[in-house]
PDBQT receptor file of N, H, CA, C and O in Angstrom, charges set to zero:
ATOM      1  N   UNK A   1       5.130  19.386 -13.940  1.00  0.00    +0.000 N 
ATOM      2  CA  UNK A   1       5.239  18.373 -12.907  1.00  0.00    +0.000 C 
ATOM      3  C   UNK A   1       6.707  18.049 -12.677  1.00  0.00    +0.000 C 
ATOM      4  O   UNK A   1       7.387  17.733 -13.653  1.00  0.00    +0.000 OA
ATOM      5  N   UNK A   2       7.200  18.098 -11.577  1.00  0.00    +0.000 N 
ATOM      6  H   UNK A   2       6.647  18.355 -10.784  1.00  0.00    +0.000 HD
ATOM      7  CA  UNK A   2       8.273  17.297 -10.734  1.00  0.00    +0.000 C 
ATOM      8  C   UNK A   2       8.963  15.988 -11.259  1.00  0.00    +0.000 C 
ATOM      9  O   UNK A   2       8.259  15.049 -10.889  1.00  0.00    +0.000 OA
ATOM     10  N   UNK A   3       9.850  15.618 -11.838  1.00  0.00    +0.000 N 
ATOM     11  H   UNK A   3      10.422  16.381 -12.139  1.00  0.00    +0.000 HD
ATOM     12  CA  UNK A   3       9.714  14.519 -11.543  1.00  0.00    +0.000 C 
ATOM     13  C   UNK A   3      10.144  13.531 -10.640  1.00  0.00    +0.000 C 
ATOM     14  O   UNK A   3      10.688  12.489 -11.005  1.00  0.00    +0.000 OA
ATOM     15  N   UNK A   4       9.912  13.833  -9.459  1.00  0.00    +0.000 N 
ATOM     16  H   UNK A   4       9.470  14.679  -9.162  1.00  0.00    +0.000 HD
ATOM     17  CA  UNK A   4      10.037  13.197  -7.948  1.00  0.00    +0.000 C 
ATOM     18  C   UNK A   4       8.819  12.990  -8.001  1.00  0.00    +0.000 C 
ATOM     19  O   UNK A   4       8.568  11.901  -7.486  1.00  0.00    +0.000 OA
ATOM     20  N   UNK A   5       7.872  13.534  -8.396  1.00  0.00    +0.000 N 
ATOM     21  H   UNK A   5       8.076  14.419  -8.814  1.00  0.00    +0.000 HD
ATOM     22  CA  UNK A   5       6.333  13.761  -8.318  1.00  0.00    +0.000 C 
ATOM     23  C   UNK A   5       6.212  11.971  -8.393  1.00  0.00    +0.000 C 
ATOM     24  O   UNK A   5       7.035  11.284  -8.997  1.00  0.00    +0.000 OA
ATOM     25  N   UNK A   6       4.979  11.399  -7.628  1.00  0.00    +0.000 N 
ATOM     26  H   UNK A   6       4.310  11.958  -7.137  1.00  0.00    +0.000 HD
ATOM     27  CA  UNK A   6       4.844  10.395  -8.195  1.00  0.00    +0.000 C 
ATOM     28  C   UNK A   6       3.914  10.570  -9.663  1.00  0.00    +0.000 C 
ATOM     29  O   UNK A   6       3.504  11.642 -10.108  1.00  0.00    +0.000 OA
ATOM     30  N   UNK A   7       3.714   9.234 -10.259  1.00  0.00    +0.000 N 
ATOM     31  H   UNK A   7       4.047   8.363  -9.897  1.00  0.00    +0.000 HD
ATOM     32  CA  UNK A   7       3.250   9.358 -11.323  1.00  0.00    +0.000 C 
ATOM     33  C   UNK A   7       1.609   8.027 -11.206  1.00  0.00    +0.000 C 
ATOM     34  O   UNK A   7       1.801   6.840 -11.468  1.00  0.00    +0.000 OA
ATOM     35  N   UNK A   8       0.222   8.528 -10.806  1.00  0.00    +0.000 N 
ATOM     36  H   UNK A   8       0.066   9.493 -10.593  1.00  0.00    +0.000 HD
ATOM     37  CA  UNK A   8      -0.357   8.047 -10.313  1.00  0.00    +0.000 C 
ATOM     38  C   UNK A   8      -1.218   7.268 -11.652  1.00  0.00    +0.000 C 
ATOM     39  O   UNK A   8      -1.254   7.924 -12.694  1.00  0.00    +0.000 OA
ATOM     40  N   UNK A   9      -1.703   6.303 -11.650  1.00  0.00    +0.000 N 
ATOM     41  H   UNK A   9      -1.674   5.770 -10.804  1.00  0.00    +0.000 HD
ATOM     42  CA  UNK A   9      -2.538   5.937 -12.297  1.00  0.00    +0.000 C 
ATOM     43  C   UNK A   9      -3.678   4.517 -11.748  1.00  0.00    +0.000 C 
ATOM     44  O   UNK A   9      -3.302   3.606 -11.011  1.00  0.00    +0.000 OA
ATOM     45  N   UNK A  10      -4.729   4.619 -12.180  1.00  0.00    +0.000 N 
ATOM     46  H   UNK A  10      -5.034   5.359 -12.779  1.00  0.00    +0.000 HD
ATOM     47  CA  UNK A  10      -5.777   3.637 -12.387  1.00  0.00    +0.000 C 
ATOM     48  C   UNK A  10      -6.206   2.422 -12.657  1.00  0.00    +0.000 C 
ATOM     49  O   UNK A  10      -5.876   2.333 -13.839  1.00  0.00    +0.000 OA
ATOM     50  N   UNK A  11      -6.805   1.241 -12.337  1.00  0.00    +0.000 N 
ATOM     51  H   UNK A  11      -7.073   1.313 -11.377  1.00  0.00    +0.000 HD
ATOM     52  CA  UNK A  11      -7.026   0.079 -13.187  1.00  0.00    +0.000 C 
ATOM     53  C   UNK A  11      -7.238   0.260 -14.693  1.00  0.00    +0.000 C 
ATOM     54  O   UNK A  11      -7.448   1.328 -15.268  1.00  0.00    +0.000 OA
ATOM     55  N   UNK A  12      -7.165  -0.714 -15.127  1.00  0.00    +0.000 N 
ATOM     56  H   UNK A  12      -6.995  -1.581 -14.660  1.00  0.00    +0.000 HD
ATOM     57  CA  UNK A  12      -7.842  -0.250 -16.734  1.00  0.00    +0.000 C 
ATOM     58  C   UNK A  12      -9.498  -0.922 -16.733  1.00  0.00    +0.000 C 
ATOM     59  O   UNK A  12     -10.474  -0.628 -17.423  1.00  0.00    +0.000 OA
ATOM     60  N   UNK A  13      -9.350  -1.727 -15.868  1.00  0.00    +0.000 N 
ATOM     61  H   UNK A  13      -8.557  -1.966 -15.308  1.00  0.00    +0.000 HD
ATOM     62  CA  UNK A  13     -10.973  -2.056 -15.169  1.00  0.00    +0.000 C 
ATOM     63  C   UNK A  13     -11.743  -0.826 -14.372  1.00  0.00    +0.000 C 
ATOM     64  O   UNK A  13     -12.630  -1.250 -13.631  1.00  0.00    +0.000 OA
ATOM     65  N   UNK A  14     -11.625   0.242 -14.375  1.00  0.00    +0.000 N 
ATOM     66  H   UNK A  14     -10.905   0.586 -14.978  1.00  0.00    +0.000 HD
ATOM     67  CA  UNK A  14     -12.088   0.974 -13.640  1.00  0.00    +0.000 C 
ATOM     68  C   UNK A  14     -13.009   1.367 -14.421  1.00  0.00    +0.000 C 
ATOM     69  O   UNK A  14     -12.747   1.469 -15.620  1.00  0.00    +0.000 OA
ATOM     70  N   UNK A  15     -14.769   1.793 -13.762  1.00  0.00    +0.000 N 
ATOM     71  H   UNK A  15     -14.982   1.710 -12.789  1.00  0.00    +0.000 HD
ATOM     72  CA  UNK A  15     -15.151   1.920 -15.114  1.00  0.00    +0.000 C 
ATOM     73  C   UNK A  15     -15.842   3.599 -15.217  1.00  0.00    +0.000 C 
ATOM     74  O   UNK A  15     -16.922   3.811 -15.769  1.00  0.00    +0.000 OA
ATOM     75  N   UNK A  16     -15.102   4.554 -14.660  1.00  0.00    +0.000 N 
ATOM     76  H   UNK A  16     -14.225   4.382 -14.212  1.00  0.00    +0.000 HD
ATOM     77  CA  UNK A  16     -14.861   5.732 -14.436  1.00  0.00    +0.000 C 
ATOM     78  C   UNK A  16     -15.485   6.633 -13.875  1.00  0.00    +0.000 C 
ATOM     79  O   UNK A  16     -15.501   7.843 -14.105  1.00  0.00    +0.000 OA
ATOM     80  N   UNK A  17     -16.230   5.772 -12.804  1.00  0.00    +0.000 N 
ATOM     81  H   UNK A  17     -16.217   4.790 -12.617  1.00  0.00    +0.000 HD
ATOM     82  CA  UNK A  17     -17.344   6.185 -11.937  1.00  0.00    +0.000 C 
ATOM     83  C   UNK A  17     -16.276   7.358 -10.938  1.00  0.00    +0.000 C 
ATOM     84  O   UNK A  17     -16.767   8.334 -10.371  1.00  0.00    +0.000 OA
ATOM     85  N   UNK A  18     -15.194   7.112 -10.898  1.00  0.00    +0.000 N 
ATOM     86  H   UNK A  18     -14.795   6.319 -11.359  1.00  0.00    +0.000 HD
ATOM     87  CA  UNK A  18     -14.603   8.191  -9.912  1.00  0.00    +0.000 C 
ATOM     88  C   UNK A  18     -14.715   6.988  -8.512  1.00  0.00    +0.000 C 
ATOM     89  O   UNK A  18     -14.966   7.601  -7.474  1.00  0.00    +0.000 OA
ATOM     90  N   UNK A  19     -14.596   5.602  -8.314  1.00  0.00    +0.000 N 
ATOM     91  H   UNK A  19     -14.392   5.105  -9.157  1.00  0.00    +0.000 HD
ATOM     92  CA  UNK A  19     -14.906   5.313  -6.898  1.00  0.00    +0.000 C 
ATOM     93  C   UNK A  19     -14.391   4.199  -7.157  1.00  0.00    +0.000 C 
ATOM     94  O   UNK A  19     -14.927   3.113  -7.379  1.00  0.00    +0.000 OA
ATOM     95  N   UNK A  20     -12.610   4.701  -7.100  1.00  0.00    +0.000 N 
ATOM     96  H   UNK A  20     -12.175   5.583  -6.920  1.00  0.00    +0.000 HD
ATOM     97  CA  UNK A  20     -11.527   3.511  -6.893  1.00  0.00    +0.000 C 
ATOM     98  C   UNK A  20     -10.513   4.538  -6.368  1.00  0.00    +0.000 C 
ATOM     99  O   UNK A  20     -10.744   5.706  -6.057  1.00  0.00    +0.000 OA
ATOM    100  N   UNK A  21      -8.900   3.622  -6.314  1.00  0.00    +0.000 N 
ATOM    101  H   UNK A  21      -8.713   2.673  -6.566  1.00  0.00    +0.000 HD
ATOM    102  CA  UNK A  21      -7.957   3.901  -6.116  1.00  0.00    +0.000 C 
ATOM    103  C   UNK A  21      -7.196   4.182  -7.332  1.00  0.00    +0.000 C 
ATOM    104  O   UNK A  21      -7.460   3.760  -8.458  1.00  0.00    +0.000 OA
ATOM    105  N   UNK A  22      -5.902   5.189  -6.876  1.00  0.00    +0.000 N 
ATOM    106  H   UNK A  22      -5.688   5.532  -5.962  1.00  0.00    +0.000 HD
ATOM    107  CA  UNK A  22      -5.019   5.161  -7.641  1.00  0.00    +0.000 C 
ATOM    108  C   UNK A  22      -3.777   4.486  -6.948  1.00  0.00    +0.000 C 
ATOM    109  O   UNK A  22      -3.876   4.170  -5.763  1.00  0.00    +0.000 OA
ATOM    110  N   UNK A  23      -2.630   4.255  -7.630  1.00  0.00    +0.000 N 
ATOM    111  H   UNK A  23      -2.550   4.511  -8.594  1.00  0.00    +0.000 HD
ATOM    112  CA  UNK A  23      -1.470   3.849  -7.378  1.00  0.00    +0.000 C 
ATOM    113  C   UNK A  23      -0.751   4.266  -7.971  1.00  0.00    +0.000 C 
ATOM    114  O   UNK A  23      -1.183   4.540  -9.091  1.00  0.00    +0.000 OA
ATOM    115  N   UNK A  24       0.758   4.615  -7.735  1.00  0.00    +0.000 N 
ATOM    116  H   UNK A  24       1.109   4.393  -6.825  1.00  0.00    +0.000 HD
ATOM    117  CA  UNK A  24       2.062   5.021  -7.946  1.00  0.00    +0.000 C 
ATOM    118  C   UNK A  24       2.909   4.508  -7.726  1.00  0.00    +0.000 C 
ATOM    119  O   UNK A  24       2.641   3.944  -6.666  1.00  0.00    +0.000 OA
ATOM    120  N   UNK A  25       4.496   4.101  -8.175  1.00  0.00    +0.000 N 
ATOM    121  H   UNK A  25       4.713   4.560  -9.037  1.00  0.00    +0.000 HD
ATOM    122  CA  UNK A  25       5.071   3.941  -7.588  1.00  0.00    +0.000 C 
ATOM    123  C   UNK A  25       6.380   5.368  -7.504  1.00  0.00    +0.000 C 
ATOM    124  O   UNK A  25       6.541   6.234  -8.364  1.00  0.00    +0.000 OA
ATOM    125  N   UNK A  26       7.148   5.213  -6.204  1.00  0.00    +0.000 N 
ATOM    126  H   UNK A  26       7.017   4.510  -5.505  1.00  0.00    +0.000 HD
ATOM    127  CA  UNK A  26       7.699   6.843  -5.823  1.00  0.00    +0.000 C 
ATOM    128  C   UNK A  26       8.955   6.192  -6.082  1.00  0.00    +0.000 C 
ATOM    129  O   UNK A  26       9.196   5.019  -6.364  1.00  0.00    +0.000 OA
ATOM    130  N   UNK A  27       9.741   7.233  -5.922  1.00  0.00    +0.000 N 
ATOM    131  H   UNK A  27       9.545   8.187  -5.693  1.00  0.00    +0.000 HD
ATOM    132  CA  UNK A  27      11.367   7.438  -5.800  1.00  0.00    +0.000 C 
ATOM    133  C   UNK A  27      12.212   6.126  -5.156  1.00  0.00    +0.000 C 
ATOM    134  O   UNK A  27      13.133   5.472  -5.645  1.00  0.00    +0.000 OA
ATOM    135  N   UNK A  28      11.471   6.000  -3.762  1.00  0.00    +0.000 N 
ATOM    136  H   UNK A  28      10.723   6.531  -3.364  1.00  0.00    +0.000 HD
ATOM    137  CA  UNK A  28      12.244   5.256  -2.858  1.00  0.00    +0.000 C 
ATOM    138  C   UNK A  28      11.975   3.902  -2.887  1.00  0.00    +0.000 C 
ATOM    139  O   UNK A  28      12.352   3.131  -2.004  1.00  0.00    +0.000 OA
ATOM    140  N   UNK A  29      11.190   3.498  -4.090  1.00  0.00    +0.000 N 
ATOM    141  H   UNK A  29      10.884   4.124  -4.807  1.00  0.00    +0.000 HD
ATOM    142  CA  UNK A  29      10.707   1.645  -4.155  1.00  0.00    +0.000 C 
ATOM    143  C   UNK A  29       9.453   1.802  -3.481  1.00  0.00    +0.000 C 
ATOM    144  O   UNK A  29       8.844   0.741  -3.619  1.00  0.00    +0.000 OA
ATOM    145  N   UNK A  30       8.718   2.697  -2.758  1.00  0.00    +0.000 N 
ATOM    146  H   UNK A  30       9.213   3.558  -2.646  1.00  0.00    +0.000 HD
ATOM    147  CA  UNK A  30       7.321   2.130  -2.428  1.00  0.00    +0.000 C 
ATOM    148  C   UNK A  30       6.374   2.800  -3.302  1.00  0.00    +0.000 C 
ATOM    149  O   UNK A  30       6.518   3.617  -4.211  1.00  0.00    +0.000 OA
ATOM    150  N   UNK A  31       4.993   2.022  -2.584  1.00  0.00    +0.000 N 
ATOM    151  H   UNK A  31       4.876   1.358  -1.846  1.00  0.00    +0.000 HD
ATOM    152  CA  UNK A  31       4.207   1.755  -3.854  1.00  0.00    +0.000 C 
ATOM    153  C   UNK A  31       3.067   2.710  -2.964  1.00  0.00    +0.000 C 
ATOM    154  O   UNK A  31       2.490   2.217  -1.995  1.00  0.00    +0.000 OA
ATOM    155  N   UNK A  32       2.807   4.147  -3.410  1.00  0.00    +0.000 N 
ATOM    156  H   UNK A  32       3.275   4.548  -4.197  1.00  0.00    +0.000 HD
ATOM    157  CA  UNK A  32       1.647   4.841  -2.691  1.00  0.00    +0.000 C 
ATOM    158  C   UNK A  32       0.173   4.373  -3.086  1.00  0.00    +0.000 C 
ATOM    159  O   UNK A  32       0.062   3.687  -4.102  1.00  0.00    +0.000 OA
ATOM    160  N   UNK A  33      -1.041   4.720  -2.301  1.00  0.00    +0.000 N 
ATOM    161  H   UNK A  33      -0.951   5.277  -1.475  1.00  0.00    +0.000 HD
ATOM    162  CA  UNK A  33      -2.424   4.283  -2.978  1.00  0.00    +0.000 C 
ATOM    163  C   UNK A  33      -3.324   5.334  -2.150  1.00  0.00    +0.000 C 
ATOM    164  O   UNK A  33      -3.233   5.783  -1.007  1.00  0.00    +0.000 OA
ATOM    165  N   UNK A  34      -4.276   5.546  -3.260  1.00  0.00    +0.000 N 
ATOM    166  H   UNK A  34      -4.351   5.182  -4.188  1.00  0.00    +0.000 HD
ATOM    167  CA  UNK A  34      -5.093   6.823  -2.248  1.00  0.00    +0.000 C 
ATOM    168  C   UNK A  34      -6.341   6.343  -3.180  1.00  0.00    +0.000 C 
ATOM    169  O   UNK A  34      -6.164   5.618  -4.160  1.00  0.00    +0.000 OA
ATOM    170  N   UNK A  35      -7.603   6.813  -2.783  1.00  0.00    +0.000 N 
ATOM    171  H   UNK A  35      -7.747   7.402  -1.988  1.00  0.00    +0.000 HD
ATOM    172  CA  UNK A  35      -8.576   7.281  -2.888  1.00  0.00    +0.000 C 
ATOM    173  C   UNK A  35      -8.806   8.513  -3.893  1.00  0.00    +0.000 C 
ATOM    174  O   UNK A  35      -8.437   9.675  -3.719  1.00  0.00    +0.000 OA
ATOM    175  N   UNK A  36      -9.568   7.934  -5.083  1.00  0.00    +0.000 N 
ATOM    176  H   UNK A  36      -9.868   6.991  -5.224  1.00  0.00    +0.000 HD
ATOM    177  CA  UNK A  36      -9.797   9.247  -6.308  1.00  0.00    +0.000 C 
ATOM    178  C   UNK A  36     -10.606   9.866  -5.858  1.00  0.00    +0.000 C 
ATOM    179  O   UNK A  36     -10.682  10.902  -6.518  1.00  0.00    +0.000 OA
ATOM    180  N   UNK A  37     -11.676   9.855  -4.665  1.00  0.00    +0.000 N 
ATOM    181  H   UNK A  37     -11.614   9.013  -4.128  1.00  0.00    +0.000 HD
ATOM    182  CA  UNK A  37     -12.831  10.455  -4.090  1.00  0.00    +0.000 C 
ATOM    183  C   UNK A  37     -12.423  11.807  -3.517  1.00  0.00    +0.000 C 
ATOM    184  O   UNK A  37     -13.049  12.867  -3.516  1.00  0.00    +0.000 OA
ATOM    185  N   UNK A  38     -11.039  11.465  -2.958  1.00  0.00    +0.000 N 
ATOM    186  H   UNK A  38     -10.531  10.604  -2.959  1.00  0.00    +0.000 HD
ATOM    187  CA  UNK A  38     -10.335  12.439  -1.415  1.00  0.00    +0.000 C 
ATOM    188  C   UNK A  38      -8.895  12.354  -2.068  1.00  0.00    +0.000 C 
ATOM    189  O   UNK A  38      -8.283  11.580  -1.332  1.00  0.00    +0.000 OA
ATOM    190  N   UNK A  39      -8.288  12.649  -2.797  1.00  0.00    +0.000 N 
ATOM    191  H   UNK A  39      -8.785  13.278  -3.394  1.00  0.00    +0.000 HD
ATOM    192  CA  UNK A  39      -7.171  12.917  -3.220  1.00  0.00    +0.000 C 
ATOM    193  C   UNK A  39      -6.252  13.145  -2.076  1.00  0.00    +0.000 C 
ATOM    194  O   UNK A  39      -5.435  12.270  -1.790  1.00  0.00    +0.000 OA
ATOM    195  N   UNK A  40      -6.318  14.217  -1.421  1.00  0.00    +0.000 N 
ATOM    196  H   UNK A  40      -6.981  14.928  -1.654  1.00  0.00    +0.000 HD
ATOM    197  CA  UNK A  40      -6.016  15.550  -0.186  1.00  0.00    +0.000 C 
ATOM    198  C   UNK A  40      -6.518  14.485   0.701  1.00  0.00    +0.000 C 
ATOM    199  O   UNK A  40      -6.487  14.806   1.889  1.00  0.00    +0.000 OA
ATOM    200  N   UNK A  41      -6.752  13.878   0.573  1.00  0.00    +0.000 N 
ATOM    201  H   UNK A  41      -6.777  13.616  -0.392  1.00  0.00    +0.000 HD
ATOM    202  CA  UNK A  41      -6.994  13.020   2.361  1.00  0.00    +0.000 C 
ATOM    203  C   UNK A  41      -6.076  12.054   2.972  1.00  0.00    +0.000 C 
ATOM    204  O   UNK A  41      -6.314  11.556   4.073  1.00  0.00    +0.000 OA
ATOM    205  N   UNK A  42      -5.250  11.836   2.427  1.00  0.00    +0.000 N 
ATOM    206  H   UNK A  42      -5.057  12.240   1.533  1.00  0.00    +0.000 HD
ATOM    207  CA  UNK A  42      -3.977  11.093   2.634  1.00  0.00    +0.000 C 
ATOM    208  C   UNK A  42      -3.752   9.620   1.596  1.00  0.00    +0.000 C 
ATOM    209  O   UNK A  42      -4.533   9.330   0.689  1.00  0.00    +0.000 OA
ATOM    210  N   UNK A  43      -2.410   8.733   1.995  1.00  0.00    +0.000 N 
ATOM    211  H   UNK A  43      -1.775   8.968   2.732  1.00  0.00    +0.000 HD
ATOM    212  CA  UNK A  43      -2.205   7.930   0.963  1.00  0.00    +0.000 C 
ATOM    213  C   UNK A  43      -1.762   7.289   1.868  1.00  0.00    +0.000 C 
ATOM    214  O   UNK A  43      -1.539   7.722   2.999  1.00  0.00    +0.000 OA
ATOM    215  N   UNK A  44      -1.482   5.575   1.263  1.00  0.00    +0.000 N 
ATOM    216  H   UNK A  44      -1.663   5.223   0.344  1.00  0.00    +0.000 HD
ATOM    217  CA  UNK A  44      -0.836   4.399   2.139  1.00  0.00    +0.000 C 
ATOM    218  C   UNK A  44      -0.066   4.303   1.414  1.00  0.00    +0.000 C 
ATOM    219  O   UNK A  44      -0.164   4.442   0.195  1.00  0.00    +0.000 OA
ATOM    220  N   UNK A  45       1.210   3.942   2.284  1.00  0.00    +0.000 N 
ATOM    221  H   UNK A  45       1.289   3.829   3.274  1.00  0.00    +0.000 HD
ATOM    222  CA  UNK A  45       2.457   3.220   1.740  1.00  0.00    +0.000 C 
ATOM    223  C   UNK A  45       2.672   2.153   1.992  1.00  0.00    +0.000 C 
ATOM    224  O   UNK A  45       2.220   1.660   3.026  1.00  0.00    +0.000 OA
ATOM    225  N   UNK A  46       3.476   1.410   1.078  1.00  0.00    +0.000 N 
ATOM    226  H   UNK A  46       3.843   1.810   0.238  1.00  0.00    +0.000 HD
ATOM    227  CA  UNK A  46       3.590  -0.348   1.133  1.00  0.00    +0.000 C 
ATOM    228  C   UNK A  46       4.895  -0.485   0.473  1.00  0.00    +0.000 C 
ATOM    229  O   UNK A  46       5.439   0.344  -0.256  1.00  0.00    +0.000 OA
ATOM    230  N   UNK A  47       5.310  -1.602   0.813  1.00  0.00    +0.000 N 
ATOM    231  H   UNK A  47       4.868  -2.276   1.405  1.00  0.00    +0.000 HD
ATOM    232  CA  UNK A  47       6.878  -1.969   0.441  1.00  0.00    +0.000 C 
ATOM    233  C   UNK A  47       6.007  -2.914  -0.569  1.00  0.00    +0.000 C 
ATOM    234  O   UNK A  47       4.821  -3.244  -0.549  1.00  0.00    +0.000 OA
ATOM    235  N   UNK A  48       7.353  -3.288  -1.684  1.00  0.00    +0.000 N 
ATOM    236  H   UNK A  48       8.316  -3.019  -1.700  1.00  0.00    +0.000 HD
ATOM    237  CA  UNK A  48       7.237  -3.762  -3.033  1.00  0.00    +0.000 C 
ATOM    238  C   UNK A  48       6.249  -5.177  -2.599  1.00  0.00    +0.000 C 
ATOM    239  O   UNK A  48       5.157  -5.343  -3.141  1.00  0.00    +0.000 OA
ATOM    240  N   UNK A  49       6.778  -6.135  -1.579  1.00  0.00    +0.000 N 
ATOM    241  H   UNK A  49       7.666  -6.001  -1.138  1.00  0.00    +0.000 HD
ATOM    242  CA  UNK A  49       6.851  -7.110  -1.549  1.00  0.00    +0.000 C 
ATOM    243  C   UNK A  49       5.349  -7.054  -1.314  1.00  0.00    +0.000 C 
ATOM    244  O   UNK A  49       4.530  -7.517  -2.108  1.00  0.00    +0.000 OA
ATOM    245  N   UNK A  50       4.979  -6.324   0.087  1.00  0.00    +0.000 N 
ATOM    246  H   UNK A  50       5.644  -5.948   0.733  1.00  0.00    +0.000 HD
ATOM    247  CA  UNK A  50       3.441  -6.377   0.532  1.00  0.00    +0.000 C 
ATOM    248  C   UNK A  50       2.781  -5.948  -0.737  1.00  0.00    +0.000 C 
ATOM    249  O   UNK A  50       1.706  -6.460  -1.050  1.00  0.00    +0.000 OA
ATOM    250  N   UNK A  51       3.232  -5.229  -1.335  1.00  0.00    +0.000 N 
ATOM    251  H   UNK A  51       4.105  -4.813  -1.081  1.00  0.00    +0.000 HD
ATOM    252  CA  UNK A  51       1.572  -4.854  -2.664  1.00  0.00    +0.000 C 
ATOM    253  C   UNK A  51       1.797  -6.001  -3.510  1.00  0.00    +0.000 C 
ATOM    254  O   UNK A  51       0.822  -6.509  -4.064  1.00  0.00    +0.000 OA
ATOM    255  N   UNK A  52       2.953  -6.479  -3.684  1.00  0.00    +0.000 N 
ATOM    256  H   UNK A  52       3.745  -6.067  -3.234  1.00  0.00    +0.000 HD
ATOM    257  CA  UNK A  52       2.815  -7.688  -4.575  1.00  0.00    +0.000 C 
ATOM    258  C   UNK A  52       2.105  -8.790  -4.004  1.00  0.00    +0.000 C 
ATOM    259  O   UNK A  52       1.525  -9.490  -4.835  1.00  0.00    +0.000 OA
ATOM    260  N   UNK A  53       2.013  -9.076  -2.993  1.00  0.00    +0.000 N 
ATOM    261  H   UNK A  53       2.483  -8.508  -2.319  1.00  0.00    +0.000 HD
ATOM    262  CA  UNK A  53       1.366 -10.286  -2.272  1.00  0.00    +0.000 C 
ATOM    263  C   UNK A  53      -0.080  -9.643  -2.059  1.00  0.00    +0.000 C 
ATOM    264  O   UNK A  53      -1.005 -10.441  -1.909  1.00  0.00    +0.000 OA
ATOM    265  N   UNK A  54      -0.375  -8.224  -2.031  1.00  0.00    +0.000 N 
ATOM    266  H   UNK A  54       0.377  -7.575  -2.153  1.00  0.00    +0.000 HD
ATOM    267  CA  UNK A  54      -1.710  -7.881  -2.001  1.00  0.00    +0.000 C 
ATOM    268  C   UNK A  54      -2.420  -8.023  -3.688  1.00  0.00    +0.000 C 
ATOM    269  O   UNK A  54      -3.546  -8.414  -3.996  1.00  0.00    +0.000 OA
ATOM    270  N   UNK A  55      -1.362  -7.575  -4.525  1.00  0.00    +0.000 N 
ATOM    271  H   UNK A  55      -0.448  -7.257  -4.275  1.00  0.00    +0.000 HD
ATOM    272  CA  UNK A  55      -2.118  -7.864  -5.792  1.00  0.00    +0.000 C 
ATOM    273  C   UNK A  55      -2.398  -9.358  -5.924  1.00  0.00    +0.000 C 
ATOM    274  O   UNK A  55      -3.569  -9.734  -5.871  1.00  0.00    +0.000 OA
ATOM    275  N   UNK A  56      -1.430 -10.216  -6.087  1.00  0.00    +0.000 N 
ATOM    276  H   UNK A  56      -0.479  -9.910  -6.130  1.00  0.00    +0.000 HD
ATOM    277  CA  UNK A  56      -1.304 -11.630  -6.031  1.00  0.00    +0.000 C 
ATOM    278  C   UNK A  56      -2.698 -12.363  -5.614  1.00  0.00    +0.000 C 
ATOM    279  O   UNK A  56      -3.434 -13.101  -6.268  1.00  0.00    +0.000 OA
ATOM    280  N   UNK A  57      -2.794 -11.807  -4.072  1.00  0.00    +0.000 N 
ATOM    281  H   UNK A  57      -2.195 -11.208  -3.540  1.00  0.00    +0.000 HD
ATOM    282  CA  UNK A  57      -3.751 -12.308  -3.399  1.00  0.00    +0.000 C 
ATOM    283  C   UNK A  57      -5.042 -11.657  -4.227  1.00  0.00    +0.000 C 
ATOM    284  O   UNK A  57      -5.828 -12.587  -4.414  1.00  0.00    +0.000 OA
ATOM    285  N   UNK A  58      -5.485 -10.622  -4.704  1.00  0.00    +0.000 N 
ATOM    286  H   UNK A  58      -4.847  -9.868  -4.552  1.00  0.00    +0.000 HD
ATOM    287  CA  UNK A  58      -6.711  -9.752  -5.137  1.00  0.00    +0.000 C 
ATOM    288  C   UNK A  58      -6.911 -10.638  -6.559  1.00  0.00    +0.000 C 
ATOM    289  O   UNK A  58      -8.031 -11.079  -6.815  1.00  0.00    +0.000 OA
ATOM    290  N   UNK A  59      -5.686 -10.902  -7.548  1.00  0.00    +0.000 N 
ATOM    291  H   UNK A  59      -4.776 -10.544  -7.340  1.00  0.00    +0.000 HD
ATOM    292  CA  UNK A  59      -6.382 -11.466  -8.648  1.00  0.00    +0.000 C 
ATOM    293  C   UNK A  59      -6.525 -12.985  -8.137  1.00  0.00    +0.000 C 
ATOM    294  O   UNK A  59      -6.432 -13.604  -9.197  1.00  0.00    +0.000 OA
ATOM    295  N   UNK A  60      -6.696 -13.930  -7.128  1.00  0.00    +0.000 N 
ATOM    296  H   UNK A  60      -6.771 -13.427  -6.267  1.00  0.00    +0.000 HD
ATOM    297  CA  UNK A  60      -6.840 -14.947  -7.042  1.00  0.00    +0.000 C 
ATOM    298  C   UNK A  60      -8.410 -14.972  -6.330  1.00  0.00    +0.000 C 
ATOM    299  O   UNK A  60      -9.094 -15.983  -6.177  1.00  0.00    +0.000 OA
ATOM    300  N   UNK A  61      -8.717 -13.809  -6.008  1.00  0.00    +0.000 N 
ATOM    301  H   UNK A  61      -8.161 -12.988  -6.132  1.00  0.00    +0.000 HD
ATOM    302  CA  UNK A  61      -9.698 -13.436  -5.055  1.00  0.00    +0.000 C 
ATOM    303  C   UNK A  61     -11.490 -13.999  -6.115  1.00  0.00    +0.000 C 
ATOM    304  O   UNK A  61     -12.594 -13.825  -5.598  1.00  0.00    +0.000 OA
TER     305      UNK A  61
């Protein structure tokens, strides 16, 4: 592996059904997220600030 590669990983709540997300964070400060279902199907990018206010917001949820 690369290491530009991102480096993807899982909740530790996940309970390994295969039917969540992963997350990374890359080179340039953003934070990628894809689908463990569809790997190959594309990924979202988010600046630091938005996934922090998305996590923020998810554990208050």
């Amino acid at each position: 592996m690369k290491t530009s590669e991102p480096r993807w990983r899982t909740s530790t709540r996940s309970n390994g059904t295969g039917v969540c997300v992963e997350v990374a964070d890359n080179l340039r400060g953003r934070v990628l997220v894809r689908d463990t279902k569809d790997r190959d199907g594309g990924t979202l990018t988010f600046g630091p600030a938005a996934w922090q206010a998305f996590v923020t917001l998810a554990k208050n949820a």
